[in-house]
C-alpha positions as CSV (number, residue, x, y, z in Angstrom):
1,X,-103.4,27.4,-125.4
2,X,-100.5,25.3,-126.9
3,X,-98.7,26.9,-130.1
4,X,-96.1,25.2,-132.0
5,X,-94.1,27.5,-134.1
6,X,-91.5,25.2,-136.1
7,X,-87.5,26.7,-136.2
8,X,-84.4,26.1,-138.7
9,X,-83.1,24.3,-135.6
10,X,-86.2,22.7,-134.1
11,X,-89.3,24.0,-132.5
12,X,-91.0,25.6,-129.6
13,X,-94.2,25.0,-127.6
14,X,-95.5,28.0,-126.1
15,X,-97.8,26.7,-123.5
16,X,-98.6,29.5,-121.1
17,X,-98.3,33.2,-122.2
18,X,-100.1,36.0,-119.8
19,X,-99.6,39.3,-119.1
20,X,-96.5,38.7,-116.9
21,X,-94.9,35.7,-118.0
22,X,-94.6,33.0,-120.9
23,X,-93.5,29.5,-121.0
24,X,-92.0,27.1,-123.6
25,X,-90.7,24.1,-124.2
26,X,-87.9,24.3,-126.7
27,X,-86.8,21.3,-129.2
28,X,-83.2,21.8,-130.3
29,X,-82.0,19.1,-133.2
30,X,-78.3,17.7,-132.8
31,X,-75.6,19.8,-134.0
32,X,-78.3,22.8,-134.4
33,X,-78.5,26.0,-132.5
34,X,-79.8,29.3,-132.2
35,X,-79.1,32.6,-133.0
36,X,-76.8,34.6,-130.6
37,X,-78.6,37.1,-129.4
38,X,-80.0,39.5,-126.6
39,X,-83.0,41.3,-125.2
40,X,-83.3,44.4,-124.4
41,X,-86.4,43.5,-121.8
42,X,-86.7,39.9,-121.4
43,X,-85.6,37.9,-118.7
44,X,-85.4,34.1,-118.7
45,X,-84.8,31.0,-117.1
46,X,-84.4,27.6,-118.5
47,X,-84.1,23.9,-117.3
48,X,-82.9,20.9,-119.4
49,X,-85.3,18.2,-119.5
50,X,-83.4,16.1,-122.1
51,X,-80.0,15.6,-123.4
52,X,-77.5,18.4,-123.3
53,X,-77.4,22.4,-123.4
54,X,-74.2,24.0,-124.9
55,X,-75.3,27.5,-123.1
56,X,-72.7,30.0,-125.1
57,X,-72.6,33.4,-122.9
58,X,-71.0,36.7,-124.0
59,X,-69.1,37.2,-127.7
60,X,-65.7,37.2,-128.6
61,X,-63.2,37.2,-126.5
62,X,-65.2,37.6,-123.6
63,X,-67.0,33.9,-124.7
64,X,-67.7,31.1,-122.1
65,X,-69.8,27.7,-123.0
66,X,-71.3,26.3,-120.1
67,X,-72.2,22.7,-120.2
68,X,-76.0,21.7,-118.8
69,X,-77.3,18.5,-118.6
70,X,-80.6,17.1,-117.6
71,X,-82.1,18.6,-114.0
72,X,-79.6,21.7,-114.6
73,X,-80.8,25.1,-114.9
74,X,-79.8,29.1,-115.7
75,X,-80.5,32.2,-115.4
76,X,-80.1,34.9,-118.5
77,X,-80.6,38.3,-117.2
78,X,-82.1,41.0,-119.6
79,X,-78.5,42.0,-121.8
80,X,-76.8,39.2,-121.5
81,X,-75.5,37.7,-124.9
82,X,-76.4,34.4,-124.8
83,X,-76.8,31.4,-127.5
84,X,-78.8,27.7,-126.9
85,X,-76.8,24.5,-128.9
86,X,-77.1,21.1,-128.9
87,X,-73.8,19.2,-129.5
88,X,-74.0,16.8,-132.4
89,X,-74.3,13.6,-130.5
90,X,-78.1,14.7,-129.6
91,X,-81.1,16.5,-129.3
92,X,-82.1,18.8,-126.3
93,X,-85.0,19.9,-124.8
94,X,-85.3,22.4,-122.2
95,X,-88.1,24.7,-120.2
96,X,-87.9,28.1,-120.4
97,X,-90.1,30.6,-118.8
98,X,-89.6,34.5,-119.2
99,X,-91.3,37.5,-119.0
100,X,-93.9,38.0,-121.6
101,X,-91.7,40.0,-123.9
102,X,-91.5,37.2,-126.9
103,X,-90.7,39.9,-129.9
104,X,-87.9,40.9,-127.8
105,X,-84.8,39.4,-129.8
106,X,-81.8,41.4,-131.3
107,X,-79.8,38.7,-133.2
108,X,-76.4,39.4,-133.6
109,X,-75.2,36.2,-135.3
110,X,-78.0,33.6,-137.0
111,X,-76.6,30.8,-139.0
112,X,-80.4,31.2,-141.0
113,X,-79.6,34.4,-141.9
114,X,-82.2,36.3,-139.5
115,X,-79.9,39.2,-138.4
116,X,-81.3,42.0,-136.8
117,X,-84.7,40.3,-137.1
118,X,-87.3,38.8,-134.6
119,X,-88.7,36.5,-137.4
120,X,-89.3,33.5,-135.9
């Protein structure tokens, strides 16, 4: 099972997806990102595969951007605020798998305007 669900800032493969854990591959165009968000059940790891991951962690003042580049991976705990970006000079990819909670998104900044939404 492969499913390609096409983003404002890219796409994702879902290429496993079981009753304990889902994998994707996630396509992030230059400049683009994601929405800052959390979940309130989800837990997820990712690895860059290509180019660079601007990993944004926290909100406000409490902000850090951490840096990845290819081979590099993280950890997001379930709560932890957290936003994906690529940097304008290129595209990323990375891997993530996660538990299978996929719905499990509160936005609390979207530049697409998805607030408080899991739309895709």
């Amino acid at each position: 099972m492969h499913t390609r669900t096409e983003k404002p800032w890219g796409h994702e493969l879902l290429w496993a997806h079981t009753d304990h854990y889902a994998g994707k591959i996630i396509h992030i165009n230059a400049g683009k990102r994601l929405s800052l968000q959390f979940h309130e059940q989800k837990h997820e790891s990712v690895l860059v595969i290509s180019g660079t991951l601007l990993l944004n962690l926290g909100q406000g003042d409490d902000a850090t951007v951490v840096e990845l580049g290819e081979g590099e991976s993280a950890d997001i705990p379930v709560g932890q605020i957290h936003r994906f970006e690529a940097p304008a000079s290129g595209d990323v990819e990375i891997i993530e798998v996660s538990t299978n909670h996929l719905d499990d998104v509160v936005r609390l900044e979207d530049d697409y305007n998805r607030e408080g939404t899991s739309a895709p």
